[in-house]
mmJSON file of the N, C-alpha and C atoms, coordinates in Angstrom:
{"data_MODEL":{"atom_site":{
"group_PDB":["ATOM","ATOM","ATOM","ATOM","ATOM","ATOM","ATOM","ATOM","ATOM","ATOM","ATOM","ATOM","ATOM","ATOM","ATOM","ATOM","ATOM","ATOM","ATOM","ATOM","ATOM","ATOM","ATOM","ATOM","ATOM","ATOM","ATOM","ATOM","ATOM","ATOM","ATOM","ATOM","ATOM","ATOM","ATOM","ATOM","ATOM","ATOM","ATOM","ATOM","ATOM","ATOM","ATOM","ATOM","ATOM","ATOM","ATOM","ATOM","ATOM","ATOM","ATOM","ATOM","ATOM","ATOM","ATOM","ATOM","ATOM","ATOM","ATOM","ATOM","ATOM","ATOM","ATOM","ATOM","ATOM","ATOM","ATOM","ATOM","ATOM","ATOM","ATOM","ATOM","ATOM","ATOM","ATOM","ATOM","ATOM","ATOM","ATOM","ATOM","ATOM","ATOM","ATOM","ATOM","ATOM","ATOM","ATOM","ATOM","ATOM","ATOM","ATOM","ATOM","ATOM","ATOM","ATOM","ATOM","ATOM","ATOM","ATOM","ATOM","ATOM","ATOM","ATOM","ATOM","ATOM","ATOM","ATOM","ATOM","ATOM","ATOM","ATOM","ATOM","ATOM","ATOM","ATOM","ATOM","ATOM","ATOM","ATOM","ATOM","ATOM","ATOM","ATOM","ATOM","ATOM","ATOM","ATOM","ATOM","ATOM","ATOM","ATOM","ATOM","ATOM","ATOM","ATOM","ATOM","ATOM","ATOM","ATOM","ATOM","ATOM","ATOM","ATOM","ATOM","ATOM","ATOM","ATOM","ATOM","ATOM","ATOM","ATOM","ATOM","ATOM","ATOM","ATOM","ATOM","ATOM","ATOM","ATOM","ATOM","ATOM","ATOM","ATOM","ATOM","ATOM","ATOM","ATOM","ATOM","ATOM","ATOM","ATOM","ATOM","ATOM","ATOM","ATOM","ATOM","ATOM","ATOM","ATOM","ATOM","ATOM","ATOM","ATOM","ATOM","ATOM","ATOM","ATOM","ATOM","ATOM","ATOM","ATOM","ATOM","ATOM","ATOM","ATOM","ATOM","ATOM","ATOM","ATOM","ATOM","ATOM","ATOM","ATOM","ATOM","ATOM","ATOM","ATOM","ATOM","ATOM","ATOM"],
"id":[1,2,3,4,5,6,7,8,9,10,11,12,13,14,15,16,17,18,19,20,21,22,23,24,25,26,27,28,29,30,31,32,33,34,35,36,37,38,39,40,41,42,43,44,45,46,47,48,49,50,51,52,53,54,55,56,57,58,59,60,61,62,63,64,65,66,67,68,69,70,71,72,73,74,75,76,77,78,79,80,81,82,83,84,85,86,87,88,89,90,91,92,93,94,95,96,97,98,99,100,101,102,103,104,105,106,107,108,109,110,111,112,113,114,115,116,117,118,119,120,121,122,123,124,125,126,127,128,129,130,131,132,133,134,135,136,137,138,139,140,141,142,143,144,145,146,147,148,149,150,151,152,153,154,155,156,157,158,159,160,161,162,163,164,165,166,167,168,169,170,171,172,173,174,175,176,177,178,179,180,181,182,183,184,185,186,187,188,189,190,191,192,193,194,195,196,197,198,199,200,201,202,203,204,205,206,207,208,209,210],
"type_symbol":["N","C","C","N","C","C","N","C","C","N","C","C","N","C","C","N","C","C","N","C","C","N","C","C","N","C","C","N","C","C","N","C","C","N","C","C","N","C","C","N","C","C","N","C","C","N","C","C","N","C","C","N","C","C","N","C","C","N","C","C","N","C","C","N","C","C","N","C","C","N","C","C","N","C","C","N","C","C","N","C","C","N","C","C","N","C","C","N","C","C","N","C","C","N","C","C","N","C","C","N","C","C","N","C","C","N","C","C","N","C","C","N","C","C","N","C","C","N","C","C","N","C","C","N","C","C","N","C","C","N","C","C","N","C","C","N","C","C","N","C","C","N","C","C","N","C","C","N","C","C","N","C","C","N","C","C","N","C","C","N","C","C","N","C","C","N","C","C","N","C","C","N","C","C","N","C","C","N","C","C","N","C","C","N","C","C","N","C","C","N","C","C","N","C","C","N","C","C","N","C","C","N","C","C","N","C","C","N","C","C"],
"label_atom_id":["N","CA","C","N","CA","C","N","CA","C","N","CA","C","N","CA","C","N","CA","C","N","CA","C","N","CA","C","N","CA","C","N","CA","C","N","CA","C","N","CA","C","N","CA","C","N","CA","C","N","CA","C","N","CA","C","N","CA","C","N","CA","C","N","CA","C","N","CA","C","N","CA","C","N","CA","C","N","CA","C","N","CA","C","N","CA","C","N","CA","C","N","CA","C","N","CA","C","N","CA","C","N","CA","C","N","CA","C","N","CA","C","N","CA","C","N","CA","C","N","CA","C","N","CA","C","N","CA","C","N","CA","C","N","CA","C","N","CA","C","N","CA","C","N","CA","C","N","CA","C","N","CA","C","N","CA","C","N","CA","C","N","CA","C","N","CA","C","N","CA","C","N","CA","C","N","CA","C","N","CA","C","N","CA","C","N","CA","C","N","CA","C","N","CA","C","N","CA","C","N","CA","C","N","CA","C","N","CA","C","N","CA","C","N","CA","C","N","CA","C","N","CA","C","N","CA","C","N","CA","C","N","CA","C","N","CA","C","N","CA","C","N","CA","C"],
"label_alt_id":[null,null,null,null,null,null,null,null,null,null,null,null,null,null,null,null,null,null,null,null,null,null,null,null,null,null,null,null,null,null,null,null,null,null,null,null,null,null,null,null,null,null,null,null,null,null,null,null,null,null,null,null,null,null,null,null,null,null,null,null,null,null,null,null,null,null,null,null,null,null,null,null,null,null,null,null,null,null,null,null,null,null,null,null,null,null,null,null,null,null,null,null,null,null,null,null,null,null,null,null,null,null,null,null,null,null,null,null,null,null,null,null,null,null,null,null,null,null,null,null,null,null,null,null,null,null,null,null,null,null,null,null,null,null,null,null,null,null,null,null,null,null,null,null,null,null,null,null,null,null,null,null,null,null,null,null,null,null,null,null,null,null,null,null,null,null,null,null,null,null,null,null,null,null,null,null,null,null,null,null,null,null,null,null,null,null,null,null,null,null,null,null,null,null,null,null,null,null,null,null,null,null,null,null,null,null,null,null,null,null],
"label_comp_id":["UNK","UNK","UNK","UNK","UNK","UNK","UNK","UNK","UNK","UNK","UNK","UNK","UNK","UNK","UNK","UNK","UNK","UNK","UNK","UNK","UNK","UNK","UNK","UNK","UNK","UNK","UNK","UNK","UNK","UNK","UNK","UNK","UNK","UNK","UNK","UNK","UNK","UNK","UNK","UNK","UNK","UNK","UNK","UNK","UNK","UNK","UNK","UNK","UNK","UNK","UNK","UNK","UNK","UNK","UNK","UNK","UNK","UNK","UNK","UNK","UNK","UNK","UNK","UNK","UNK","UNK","UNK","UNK","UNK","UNK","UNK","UNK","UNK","UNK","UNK","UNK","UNK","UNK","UNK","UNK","UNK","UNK","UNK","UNK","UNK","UNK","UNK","UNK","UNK","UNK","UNK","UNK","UNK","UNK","UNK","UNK","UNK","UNK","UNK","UNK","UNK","UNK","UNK","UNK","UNK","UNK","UNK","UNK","UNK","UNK","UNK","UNK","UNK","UNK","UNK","UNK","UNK","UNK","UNK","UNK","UNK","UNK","UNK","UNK","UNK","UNK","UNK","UNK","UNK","UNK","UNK","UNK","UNK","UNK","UNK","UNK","UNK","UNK","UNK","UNK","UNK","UNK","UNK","UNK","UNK","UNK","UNK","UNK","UNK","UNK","UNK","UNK","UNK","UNK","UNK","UNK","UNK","UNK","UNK","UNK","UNK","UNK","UNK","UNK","UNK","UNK","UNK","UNK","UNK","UNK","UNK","UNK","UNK","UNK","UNK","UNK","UNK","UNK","UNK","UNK","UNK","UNK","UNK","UNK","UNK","UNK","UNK","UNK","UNK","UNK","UNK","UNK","UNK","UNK","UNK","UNK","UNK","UNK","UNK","UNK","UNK","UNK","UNK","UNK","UNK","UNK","UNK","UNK","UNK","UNK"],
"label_asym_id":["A","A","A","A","A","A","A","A","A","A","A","A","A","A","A","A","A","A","A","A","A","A","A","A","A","A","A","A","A","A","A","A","A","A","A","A","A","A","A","A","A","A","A","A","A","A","A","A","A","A","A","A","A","A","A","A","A","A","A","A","A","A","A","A","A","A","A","A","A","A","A","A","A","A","A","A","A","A","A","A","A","A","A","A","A","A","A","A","A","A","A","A","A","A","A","A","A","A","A","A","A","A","A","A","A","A","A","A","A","A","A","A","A","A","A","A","A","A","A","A","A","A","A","A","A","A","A","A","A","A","A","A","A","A","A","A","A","A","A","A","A","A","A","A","A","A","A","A","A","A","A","A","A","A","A","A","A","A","A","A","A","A","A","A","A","A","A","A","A","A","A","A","A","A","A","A","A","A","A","A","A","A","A","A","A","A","A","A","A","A","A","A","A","A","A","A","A","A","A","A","A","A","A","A","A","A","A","A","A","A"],
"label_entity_id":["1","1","1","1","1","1","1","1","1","1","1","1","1","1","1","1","1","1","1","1","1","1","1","1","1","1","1","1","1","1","1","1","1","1","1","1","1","1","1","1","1","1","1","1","1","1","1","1","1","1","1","1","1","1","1","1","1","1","1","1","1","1","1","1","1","1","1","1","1","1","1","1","1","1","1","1","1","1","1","1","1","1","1","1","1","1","1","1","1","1","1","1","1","1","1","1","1","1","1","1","1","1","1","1","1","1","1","1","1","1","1","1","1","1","1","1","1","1","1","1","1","1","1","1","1","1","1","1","1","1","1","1","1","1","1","1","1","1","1","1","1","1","1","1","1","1","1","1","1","1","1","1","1","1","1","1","1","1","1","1","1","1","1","1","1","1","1","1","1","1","1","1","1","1","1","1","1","1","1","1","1","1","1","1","1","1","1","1","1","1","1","1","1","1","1","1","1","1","1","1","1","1","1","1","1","1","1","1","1","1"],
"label_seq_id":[1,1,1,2,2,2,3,3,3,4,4,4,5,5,5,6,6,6,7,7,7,8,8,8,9,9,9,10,10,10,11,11,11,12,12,12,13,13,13,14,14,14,15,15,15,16,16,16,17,17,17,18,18,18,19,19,19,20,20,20,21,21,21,22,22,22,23,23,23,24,24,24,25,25,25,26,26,26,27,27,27,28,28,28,29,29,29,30,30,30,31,31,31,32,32,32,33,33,33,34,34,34,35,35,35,36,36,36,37,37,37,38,38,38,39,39,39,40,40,40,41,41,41,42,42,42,43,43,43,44,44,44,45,45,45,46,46,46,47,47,47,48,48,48,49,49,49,50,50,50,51,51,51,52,52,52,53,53,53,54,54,54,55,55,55,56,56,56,57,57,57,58,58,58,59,59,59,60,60,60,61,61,61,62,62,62,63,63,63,64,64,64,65,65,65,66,66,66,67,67,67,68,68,68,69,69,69,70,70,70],
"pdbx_PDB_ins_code":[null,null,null,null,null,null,null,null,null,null,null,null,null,null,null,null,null,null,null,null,null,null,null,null,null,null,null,null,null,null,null,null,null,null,null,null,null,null,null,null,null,null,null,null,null,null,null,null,null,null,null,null,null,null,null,null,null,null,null,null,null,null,null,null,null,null,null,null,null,null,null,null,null,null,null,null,null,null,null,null,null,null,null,null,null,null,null,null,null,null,null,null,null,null,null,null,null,null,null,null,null,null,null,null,null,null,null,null,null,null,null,null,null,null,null,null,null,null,null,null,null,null,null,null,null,null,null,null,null,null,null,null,null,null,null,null,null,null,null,null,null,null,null,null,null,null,null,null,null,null,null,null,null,null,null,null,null,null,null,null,null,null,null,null,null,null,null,null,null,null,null,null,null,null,null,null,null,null,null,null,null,null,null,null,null,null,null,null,null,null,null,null,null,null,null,null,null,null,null,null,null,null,null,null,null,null,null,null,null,null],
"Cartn_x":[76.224,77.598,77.945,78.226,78.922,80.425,80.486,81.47,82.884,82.316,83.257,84.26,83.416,84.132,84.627,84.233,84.695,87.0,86.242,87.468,88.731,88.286,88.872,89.698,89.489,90.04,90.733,91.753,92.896,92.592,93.607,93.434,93.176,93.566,93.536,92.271,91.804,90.774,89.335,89.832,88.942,88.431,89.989,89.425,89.231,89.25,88.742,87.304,86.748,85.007,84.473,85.315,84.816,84.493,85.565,84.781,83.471,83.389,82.669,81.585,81.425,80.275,79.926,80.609,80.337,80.174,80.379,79.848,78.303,78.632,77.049,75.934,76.074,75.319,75.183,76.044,75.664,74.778,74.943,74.294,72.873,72.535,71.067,70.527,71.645,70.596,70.353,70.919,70.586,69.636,69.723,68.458,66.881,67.002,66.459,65.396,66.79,66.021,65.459,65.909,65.117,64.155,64.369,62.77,62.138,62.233,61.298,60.87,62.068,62.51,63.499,63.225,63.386,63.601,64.958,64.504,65.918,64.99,65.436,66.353,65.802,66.216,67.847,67.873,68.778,69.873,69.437,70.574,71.192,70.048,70.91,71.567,71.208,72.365,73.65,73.882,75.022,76.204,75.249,75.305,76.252,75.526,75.822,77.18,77.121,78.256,80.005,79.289,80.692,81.062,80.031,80.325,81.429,80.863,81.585,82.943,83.012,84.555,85.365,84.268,85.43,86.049,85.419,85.598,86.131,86.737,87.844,89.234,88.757,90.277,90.691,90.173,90.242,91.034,90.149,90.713,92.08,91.928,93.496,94.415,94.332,95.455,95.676,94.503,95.106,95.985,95.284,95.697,95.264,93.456,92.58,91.921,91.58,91.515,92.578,93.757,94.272,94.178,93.572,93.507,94.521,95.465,96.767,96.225,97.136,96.702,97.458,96.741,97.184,97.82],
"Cartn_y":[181.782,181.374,180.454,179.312,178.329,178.794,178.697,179.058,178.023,176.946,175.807,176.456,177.364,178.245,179.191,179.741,180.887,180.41,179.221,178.442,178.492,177.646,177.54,178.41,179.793,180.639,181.26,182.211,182.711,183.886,185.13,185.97,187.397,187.012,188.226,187.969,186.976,186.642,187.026,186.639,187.184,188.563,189.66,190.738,191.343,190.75,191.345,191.501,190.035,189.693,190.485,190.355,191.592,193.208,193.377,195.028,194.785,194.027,193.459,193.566,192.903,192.921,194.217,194.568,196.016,197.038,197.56,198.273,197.752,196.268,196.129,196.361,196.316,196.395,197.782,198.723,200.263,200.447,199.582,200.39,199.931,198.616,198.123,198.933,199.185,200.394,201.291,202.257,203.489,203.335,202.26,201.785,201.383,200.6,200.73,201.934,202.739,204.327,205.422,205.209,206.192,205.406,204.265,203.734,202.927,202.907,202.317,201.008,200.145,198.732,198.121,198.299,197.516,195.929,195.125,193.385,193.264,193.098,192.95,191.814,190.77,189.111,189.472,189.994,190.1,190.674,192.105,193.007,191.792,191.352,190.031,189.065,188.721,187.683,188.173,189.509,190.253,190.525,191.062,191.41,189.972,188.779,187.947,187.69,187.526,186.911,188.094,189.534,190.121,189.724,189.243,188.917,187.17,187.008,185.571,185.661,186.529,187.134,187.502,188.219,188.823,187.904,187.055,186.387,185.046,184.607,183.712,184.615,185.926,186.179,186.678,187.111,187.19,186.152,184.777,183.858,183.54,183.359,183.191,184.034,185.41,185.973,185.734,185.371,184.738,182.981,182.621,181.31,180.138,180.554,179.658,179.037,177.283,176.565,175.739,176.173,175.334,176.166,176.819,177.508,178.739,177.961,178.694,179.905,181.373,181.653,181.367,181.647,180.988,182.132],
"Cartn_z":[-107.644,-107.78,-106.611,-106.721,-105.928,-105.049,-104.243,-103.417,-103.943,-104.275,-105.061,-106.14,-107.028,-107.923,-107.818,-107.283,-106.336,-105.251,-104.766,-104.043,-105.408,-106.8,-107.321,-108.137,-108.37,-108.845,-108.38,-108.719,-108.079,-107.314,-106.367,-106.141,-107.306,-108.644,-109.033,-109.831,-109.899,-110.649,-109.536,-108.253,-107.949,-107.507,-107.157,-107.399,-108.628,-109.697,-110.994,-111.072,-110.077,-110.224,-108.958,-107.831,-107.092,-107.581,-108.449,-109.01,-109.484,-111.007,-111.875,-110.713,-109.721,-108.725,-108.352,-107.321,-106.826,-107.741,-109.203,-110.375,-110.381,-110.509,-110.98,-109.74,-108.872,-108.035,-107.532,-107.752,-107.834,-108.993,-109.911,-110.924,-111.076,-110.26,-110.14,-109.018,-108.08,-106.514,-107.102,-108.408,-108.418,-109.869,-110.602,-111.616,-110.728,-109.718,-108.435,-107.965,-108.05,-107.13,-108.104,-109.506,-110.465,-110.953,-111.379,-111.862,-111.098,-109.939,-109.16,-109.623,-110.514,-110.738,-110.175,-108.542,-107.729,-107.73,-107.928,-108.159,-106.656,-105.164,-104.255,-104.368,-104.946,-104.842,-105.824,-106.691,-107.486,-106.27,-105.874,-104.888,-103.819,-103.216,-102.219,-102.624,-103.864,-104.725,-104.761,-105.08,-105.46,-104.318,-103.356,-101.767,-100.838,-101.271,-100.844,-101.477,-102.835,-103.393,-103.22,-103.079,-102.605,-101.553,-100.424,-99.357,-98.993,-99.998,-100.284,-100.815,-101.876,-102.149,-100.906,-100.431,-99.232,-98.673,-97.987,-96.874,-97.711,-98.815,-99.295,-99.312,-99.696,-99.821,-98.428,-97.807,-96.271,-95.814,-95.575,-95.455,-95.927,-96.957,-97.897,-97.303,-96.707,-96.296,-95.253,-94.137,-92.478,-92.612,-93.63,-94.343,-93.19,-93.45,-92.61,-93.232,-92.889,-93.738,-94.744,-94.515,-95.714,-97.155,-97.28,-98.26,-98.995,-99.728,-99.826,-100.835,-101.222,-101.788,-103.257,-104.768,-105.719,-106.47],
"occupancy":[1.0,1.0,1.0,1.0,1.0,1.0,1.0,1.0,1.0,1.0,1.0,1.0,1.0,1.0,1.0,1.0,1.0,1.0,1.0,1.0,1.0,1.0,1.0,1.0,1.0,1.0,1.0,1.0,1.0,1.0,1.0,1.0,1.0,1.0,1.0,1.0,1.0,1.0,1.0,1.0,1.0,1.0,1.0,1.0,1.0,1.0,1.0,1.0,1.0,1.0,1.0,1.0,1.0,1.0,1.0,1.0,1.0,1.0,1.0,1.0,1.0,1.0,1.0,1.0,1.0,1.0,1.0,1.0,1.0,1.0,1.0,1.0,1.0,1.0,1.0,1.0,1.0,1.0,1.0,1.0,1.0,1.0,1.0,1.0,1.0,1.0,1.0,1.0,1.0,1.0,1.0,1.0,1.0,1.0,1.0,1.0,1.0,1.0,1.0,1.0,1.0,1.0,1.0,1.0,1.0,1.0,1.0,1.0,1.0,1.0,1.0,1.0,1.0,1.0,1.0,1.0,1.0,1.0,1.0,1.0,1.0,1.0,1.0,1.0,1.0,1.0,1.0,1.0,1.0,1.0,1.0,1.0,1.0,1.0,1.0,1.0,1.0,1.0,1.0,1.0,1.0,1.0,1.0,1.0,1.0,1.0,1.0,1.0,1.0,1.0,1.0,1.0,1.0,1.0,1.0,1.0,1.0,1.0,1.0,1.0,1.0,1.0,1.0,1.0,1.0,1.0,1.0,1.0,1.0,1.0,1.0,1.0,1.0,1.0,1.0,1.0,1.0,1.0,1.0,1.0,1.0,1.0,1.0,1.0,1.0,1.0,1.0,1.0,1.0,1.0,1.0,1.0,1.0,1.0,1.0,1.0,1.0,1.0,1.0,1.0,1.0,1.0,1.0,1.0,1.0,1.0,1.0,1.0,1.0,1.0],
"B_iso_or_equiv":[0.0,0.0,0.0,0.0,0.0,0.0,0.0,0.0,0.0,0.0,0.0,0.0,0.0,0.0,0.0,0.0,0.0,0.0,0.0,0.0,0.0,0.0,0.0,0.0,0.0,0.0,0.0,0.0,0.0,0.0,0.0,0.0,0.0,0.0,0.0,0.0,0.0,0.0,0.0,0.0,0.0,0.0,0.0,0.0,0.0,0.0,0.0,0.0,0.0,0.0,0.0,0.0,0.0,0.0,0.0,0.0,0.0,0.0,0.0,0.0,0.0,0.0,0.0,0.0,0.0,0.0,0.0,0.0,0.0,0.0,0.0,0.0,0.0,0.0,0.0,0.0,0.0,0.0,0.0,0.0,0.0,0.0,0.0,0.0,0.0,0.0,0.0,0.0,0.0,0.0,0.0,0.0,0.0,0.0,0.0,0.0,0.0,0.0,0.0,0.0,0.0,0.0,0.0,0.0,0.0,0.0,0.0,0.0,0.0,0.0,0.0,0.0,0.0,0.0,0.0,0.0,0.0,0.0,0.0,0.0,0.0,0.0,0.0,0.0,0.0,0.0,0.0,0.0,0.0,0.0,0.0,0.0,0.0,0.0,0.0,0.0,0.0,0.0,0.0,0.0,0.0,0.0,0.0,0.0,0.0,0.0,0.0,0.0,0.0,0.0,0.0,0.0,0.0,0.0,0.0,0.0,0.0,0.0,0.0,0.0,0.0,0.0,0.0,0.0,0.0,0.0,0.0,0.0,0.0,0.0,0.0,0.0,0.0,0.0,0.0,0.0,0.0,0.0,0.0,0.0,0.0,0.0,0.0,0.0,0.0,0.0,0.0,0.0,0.0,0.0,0.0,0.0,0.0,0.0,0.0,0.0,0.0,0.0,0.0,0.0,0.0,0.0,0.0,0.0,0.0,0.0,0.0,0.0,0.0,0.0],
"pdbx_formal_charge":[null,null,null,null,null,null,null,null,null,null,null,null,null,null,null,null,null,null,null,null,null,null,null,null,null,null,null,null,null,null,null,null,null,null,null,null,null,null,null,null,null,null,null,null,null,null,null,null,null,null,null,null,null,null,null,null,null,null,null,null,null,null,null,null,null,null,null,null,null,null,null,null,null,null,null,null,null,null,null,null,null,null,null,null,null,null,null,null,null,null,null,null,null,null,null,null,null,null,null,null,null,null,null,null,null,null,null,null,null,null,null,null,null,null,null,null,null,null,null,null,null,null,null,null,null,null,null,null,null,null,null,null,null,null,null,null,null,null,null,null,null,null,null,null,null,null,null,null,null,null,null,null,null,null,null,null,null,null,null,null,null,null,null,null,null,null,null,null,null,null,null,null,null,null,null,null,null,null,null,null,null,null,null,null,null,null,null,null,null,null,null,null,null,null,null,null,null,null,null,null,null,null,null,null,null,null,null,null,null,null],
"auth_seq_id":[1,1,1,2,2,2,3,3,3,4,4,4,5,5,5,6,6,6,7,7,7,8,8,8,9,9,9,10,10,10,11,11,11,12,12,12,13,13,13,14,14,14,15,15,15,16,16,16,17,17,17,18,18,18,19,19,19,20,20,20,21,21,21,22,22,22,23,23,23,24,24,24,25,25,25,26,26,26,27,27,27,28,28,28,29,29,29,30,30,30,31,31,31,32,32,32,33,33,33,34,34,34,35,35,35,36,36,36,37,37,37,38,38,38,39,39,39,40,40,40,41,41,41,42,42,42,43,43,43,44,44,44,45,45,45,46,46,46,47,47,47,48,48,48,49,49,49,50,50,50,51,51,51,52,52,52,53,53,53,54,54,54,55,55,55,56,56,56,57,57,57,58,58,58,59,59,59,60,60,60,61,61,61,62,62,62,63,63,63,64,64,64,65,65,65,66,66,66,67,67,67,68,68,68,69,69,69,70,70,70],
"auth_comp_id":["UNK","UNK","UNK","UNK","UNK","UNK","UNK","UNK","UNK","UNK","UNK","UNK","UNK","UNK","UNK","UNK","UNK","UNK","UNK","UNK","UNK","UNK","UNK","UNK","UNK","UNK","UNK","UNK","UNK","UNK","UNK","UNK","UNK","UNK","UNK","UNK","UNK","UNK","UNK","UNK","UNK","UNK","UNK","UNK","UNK","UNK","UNK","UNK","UNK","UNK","UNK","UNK","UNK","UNK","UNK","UNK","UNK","UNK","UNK","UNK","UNK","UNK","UNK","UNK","UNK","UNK","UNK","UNK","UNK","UNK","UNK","UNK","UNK","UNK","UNK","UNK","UNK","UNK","UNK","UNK","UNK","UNK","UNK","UNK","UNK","UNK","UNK","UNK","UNK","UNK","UNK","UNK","UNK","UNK","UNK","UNK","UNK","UNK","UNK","UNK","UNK","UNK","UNK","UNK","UNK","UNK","UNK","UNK","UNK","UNK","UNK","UNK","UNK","UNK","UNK","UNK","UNK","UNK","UNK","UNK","UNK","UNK","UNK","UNK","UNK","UNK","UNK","UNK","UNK","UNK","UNK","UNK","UNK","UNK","UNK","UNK","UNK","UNK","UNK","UNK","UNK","UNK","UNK","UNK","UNK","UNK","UNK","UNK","UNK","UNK","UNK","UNK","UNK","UNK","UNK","UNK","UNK","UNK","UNK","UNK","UNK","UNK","UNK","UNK","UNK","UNK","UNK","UNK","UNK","UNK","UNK","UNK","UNK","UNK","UNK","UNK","UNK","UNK","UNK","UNK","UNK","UNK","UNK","UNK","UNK","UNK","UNK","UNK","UNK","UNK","UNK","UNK","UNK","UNK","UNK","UNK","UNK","UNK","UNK","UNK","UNK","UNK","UNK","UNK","UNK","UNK","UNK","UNK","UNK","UNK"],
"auth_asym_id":["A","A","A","A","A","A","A","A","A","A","A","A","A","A","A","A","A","A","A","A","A","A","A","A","A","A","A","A","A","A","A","A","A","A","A","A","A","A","A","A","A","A","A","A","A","A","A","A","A","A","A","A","A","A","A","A","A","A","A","A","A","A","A","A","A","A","A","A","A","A","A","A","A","A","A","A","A","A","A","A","A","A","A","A","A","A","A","A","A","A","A","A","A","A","A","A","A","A","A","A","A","A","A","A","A","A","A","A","A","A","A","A","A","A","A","A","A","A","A","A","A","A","A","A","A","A","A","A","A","A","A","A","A","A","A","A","A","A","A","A","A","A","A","A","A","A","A","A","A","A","A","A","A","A","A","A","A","A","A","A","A","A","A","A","A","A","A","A","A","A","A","A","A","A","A","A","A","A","A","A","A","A","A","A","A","A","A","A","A","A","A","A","A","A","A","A","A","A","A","A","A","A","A","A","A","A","A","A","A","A"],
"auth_atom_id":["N","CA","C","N","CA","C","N","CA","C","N","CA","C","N","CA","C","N","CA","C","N","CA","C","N","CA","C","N","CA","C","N","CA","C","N","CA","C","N","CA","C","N","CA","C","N","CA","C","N","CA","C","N","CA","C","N","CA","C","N","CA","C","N","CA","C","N","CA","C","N","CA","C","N","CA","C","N","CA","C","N","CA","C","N","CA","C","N","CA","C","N","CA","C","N","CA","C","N","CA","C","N","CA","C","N","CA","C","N","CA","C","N","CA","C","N","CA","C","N","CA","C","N","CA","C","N","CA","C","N","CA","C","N","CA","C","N","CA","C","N","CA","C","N","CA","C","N","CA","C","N","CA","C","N","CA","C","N","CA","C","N","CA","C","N","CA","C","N","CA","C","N","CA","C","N","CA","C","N","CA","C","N","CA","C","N","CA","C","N","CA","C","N","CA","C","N","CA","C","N","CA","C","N","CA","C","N","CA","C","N","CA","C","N","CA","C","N","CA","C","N","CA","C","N","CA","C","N","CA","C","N","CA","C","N","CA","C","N","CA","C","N","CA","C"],
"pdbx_PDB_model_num":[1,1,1,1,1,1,1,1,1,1,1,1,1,1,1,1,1,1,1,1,1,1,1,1,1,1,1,1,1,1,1,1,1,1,1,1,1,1,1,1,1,1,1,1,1,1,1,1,1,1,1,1,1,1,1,1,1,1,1,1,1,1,1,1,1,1,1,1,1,1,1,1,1,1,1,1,1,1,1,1,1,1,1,1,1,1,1,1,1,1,1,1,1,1,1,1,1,1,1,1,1,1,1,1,1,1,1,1,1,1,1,1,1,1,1,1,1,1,1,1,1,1,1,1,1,1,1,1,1,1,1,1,1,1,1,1,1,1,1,1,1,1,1,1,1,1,1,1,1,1,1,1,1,1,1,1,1,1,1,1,1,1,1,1,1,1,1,1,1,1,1,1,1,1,1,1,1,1,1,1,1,1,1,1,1,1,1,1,1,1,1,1,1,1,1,1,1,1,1,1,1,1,1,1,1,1,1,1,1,1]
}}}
């Protein structure tokens, strides 16, 4: 996911995709830990991109960057 798109969408849109994230990524650690189908590259994609959520809407609320919120 591009951070570009991420920029462009609103606050509630993006905590809608923040759950959507964090569900899915519980449910690949603990698919993960019973079948020992482990797909690391996937968890850091996920990992990363909540991390990327965070830190726009973060932003948006110190209102750093210019980045109003919508």
């Amino acid at each position: 996911m591009k951070i570009e798109d991420l920029r462009a969408k609103t606050d509630a849109e993006l905590e809608f995709e923040l759950k959507g994230m964090k569900k899915e990524l519980f449910e690949t650690r603990f698919k993960g830990a019973v079948s020992n189908d482990a797909s690391g590259g996937r968890i850091r994609e996920m990992r990363r991109n909540i991390a990327r959520i965070n830190t726009i809407l973060h932003a948006r609320t110190l209102g750093v960057r210019g980045a109003a919120s919508k």
